[in-house]
C-alpha positions in Angstrom: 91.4 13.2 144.7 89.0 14.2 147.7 85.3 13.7 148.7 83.0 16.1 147.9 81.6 16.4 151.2 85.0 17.2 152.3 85.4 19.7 149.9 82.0 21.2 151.2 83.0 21.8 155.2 82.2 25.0 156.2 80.0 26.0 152.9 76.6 27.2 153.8 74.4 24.6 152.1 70.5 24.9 151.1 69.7 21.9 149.4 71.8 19.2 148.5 70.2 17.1 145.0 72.9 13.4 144.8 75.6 12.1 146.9 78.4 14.1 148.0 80.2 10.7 149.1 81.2 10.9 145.7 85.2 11.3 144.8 86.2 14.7 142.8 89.9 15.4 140.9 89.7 19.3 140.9 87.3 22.4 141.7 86.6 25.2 138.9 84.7 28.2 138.3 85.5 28.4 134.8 83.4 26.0 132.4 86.3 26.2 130.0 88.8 24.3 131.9 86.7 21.4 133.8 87.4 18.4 133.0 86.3 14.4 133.8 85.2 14.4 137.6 85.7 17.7 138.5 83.3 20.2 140.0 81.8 23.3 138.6 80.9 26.1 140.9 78.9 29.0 139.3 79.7 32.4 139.8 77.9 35.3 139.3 80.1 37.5 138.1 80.1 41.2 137.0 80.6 40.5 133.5 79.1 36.6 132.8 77.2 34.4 135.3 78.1 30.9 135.8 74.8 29.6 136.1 74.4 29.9 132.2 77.5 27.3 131.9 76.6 24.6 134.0 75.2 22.4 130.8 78.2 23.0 129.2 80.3 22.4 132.7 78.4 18.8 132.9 79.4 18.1 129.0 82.6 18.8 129.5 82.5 15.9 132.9 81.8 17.8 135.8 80.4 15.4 138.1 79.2 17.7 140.7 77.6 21.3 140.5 77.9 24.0 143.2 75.3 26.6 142.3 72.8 29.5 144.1 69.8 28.4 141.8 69.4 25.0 140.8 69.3 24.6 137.1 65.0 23.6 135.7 66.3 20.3 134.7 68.8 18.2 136.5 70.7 15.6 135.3 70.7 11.9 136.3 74.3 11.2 138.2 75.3 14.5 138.4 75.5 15.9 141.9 73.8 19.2 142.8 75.0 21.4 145.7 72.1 24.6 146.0 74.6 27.5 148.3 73.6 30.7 149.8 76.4 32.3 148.4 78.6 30.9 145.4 81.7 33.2 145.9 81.7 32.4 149.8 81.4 28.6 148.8 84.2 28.5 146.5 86.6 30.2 148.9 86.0 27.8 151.4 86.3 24.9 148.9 89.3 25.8 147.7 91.1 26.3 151.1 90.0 22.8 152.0 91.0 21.1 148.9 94.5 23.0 149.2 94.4 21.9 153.3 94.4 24.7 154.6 97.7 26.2 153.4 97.4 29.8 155.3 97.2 28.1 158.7 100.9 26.8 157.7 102.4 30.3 157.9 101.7 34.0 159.2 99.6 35.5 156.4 99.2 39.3 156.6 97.0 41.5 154.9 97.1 44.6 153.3 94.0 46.8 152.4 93.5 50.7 151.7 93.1 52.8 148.7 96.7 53.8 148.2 100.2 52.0 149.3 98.9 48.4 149.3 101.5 47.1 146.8 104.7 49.4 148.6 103.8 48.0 151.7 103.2 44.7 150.9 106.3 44.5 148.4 108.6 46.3 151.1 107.7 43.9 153.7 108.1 41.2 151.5 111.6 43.0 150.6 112.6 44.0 154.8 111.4 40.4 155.5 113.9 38.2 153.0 116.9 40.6 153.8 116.1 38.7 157.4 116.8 36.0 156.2 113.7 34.4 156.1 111.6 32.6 153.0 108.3 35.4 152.2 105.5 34.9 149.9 103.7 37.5 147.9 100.3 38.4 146.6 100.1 41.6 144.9 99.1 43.3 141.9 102.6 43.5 140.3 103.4 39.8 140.7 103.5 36.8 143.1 106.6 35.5 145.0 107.2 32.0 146.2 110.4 32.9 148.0 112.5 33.2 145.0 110.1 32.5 142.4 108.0 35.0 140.2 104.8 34.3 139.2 102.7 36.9 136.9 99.6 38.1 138.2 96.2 39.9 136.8 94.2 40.8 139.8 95.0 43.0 142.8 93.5 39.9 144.7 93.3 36.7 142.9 90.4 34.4 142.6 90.0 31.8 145.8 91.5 29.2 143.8 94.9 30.8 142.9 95.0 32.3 146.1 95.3 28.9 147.7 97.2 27.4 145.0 100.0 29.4 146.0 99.7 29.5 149.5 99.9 25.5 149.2 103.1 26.1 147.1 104.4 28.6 149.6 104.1 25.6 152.4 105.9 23.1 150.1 108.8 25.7 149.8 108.7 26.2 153.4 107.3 29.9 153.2 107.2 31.2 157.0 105.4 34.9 156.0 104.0 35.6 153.4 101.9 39.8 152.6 98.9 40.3 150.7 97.1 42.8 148.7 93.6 43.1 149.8 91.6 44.6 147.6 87.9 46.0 147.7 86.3 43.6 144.9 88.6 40.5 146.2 86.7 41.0 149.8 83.3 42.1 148.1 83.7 38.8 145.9 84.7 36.8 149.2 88.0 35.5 147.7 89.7 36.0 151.2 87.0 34.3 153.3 88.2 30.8 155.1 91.7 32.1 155.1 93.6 32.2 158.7 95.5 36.0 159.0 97.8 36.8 161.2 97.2 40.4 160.8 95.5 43.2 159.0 97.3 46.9 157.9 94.9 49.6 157.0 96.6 52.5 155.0 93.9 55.1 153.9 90.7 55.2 152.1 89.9 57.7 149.4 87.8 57.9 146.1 88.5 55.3 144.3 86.4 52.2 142.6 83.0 53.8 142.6 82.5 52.3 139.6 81.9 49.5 141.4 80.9 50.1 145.0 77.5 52.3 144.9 79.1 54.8 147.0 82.0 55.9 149.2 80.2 54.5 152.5 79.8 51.2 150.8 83.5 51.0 150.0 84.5 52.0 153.3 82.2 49.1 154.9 83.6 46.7 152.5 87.6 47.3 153.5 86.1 46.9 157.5 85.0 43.8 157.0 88.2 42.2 156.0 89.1 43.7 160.1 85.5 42.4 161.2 86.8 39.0 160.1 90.2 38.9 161.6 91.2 36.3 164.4 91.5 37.5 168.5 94.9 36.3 167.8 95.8 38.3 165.0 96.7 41.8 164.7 95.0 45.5 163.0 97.0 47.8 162.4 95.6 51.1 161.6 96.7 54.9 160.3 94.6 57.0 162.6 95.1 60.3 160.3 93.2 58.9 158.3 89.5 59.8 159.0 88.6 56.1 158.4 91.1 54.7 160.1 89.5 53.9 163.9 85.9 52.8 161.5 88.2 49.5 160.8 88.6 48.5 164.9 84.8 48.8 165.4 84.2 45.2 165.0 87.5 43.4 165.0 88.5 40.9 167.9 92.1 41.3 167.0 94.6 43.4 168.8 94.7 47.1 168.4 97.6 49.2 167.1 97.8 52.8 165.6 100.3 54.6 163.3 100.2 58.3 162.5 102.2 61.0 161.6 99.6 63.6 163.2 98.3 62.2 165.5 99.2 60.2 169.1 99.6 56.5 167.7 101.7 53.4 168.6 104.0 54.1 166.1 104.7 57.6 165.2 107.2 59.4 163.3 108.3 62.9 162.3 109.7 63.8 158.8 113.4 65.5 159.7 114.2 65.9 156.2 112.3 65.3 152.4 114.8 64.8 149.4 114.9 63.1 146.4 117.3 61.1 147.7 115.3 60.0 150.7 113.9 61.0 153.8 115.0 61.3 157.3 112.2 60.3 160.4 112.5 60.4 163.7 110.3 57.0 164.5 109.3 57.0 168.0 112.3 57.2 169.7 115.2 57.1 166.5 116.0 58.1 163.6 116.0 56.8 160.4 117.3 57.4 156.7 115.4 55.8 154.1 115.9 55.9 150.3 111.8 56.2 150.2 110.8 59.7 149.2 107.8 61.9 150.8 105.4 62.1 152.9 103.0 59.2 151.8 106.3 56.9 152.2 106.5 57.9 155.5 103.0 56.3 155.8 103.8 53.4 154.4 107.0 53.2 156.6 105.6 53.0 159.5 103.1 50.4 158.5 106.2 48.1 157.7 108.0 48.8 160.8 104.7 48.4 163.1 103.6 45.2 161.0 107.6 43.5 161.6 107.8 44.5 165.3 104.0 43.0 165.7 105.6 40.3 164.1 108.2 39.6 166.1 111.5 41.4 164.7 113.6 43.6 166.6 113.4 47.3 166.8 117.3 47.6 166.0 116.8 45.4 163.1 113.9 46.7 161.6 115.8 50.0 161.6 118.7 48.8 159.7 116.5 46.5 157.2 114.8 49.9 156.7 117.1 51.6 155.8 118.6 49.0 153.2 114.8 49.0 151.2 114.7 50.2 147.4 111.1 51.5 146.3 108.7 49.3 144.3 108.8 49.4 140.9 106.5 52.3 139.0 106.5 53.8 142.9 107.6 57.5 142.8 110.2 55.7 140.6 113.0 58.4 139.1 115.9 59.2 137.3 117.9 62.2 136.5 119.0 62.6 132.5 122.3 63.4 131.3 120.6 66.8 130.6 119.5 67.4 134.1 116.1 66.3 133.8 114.2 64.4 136.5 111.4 61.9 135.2 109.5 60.3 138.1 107.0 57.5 137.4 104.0 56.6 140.0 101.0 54.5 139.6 98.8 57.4 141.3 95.2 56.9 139.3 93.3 58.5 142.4 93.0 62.2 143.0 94.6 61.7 146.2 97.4 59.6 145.2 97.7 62.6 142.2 98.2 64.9 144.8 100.4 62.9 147.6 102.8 62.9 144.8 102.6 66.4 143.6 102.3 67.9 146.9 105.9 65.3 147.7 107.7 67.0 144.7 106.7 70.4 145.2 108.1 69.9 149.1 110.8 69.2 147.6 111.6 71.7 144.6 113.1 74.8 144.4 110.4 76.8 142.4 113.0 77.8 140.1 111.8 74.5 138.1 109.1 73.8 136.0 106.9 70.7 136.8 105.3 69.0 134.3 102.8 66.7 134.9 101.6 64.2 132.2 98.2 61.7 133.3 95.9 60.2 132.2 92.2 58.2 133.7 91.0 54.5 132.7 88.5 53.9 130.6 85.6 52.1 132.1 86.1 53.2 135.2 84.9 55.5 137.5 84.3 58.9 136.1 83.6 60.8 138.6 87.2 60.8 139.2 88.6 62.7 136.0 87.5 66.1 136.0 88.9 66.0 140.0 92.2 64.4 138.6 92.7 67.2 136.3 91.9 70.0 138.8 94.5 68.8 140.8 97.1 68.0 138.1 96.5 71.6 136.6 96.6 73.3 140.2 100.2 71.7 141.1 101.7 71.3 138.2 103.1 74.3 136.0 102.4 73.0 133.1 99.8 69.8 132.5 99.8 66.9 129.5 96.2 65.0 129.9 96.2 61.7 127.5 95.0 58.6 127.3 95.5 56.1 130.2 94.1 52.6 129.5 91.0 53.8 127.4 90.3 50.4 127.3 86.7 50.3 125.5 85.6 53.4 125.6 87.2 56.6 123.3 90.0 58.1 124.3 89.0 61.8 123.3 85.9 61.4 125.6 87.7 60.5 128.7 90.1 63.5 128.0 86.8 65.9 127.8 85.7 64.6 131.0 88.7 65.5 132.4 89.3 68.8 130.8 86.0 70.2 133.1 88.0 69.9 135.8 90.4 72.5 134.6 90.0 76.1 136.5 90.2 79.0 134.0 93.0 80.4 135.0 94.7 77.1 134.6 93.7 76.3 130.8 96.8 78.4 129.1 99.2 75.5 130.8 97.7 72.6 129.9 97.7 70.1 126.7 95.5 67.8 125.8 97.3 64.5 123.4 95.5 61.9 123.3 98.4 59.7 122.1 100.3 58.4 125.5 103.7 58.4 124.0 103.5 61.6 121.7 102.3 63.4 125.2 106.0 62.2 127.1 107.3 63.2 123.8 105.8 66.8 124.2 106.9 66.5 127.7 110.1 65.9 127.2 110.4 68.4 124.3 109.2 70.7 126.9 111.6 69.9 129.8 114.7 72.2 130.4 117.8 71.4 132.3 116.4 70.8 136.3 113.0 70.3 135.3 110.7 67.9 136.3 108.7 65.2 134.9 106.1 63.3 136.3 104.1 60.9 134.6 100.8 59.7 136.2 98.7 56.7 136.0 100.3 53.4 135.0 103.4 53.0 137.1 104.5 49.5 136.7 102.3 48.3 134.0 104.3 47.5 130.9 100.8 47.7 128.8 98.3 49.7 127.4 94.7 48.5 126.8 93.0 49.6 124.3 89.9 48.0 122.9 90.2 44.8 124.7 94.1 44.7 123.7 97.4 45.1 125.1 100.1 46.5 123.8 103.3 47.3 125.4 104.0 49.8 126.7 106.3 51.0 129.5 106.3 54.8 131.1 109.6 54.8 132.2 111.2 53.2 129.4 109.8 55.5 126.9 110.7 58.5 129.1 113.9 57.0 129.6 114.6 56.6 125.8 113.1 60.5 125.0 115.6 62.0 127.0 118.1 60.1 125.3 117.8 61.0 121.7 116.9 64.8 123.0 119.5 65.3 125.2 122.4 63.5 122.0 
């Protein structure tokens, strides 16, 4: 229990209605869970706006109301707290009420289109195998040291953010890396945390369903660095034509990766295999079991991000070298039957093509590649016909199906995607609107060396569909395909 003006330090307050002296159990942004004595903050949200449910809040026994418009009618008793911005309030309300809990360790953020949840999961990985107790926020799950918690948002709501941080300081968490998304900094959900540093991996097209346009999204990732600490740090890949937009506003330190470029941290690919790669980084080398080039992005991230942190060059080398890639992650296998079946998350046109550009390095030529992907319903459309260009231009032959259609119908997303296709590319490619019928056909279709590479849903075991979820898990279903073909 804690006083509401306690609660409110920090929050940028218009009008107060009542007396914030008053005591309050919990804080919520969801009318459905407040009970006696908590306080309801309204959200405007994308979907629903909170302000609609603050009778309902007070019904249920909020005694205190944190809001951007004050309701016609106000209630006798009930405290009313008018805000500039409800988002921004609740973040700093929940790190009080939790007390602060990313001050207690060395919180680091990740942000960029592609490799937020390698590098955050690999540093969480390099990080234990030091022996010390790591956190994790990201969109696969979160870790509490040991413990695995399920997660639905790339960046979770202020609340659960610090509700885990708070656990992380009771388990005596010492680092702990976080997914930074686009729509958790838009929303304000990291605001009134304290970072110890920032990584930037790349920007590309991506969410413009939500953001108005590309400029917009850029802006929004710089200023999660505008906000960082002098003591902190922002790390930046300068090949990336963004990647020097993040330092113009931040007062933390300065440090650059690249592998084109003069950087801080720089490495050269030796040699790209499916079994690994070897870089020279700065001045050694290294053998990782992390494949292509993109990898060797997010590799030097992880080792700039430890050293800033304080680990030893010869030790970050070896802990390196020991990492296994993140599940759904350019994730593979070879079949009995000589078939390689790679699963990645990429949903972007450029994460599409880091991938097929990474196997063709690799291939003979003497193999077929066949690519099956999908786009997400609901989403950003500008995306699919670029997804299938590229898809249909790497790949020898092409499967497009359905992704997570979600609400919309499955056979439309497909069309969109299908203008994408060049002409001289339409005698290779499918269209199956069924997910598992196209790694069927894929797999029906593979020969002995052939690859297979399914796009889109990486480490999700689901597929949505009308506002359900069913299961449903790309490399388990390849897996089992394989299996009964290849008997």
């Amino acid at each position: 229990m804690m006083l509401l003006k306690d609660i409110l330090y920090k929050v940028t307050i218009n009008a107060v209605v009542g007396n914030t002296a008053v005591t309050i159990d919990k804080v919520e942004f969801d009318s459905r869970q407040i009970k006696v004595n908590d306080v309801f903050v309204a959200i405007t949200g994308v979907l629903t706006d909170g302000h609609h449910f603050i009778s309902k809040a007070i019904d249920s026994g909020a005694i205190a109301v944190v809001c951007e418009t004050l309701p016609e009618i106000l209630v006798d008793g009930i405290t009313y707290i008018e805000v500039e911005n409800s988002n921004q309030a609740l973040a700093y309300m929940a790190t009080n009420y939790y007390g602060h809990p990313s001050e207690n360790l060395k919180l680091v953020g990740v942000t960029g289109t592609n490799g937020k949840t390698t590098v955050s999961s690999l540093l969480y990985q390099l990080f234990k195998k030091a022996g010390f107790k790591v956190g994790l926020l990201s969109t696969v799950k979160i870790m509490v040291d040991n413990v695995e918690y399920k997660t639905m948002h790339t960046t979770p709501d202020s609340l659960t953010i610090n509700k885990y941080l708070k656990l992380m300081n009771d388990e005596g968490v010492e680092f702990c890396f976080m997914e930074v998304s686009s729509h958790g900094i838009h929303q304000r959900r990291t605001e009134g945390l304290k970072f110890a540093g920032g990584i930037f991996t790349n920007l590309s097209h991506d969410h413009l369903d939500y953001h108005e346009s590309f400029a917009e999204y850029r802006d929004v990732k710089k200023t999660f660095f505008d906000q960082l600490p002098k003591d902190a740090f922002a790390l930046t890949n300068i090949d990336d034509k963004n990647g020097l937009v993040m330092f113009q506003n931040t007062s933390a330190k300065k440090y650059t990766y690249a592998l084109k470029s003069y950087a801080d941290y720089r490495a050269q690919i030796l040699e790209n295999e499916f079994s690994g790669l070897l870089l020279k980084l700065n001045d050694s080398e290294l053998w990782t079991r992390l494949i292509g080039s993109f990898n060797a992005y997010n590799i030097l991230a992880i080792y700039g991000a430890a050293e800033l942190l304080g680990l030893e060059k010869v030790e970050i080398l070896r802990l390196i070298s020991e990492l296994d890639s993140v599940a759904g992650r350019f994730q593979y296998f070879i079949s009995e039957g000589r078939v390689t079946a790679i699963v990645d998350y990429a949903h972007t046109p450029d994460a599409l093509k880091n991938v097929l550009e990474t196997i063709n390095d690799i291939r003979t030529k003497n193999e077929d590649l066949i690519t099956v992907v999908g786009c997400g319903g609901n989403r950003d459309k500008t995306k699919r016909p670029k997804m299938a260009h590229i898809a249909s231009s790497l790949s020898t032959k092409v499967v497009l199906t359905s992704d997570n259609p979600r609400h919309e119908v499955p056979e439309v997303i497909i069309a969109d995607m299908e203008k994408g296709v060049e002409p001289q590319n339409f005698k290779k490619t499918l269209s199956i609107t069924d997910r598992k019928q196209a790694i069927k056909t894929a797999c029906q279709m593979a020969g002995p060396n052939d690859i297979i590479l399914i796009a889109g849903k990486g480490h999700e075991t689901y597929q949505e569909i009308k506002g359900e979820r069913f299961d449903f898990d790309d490399y388990k279903i390849v897996q089992d395909y394989l299996k009964q073909l290849e008997k």
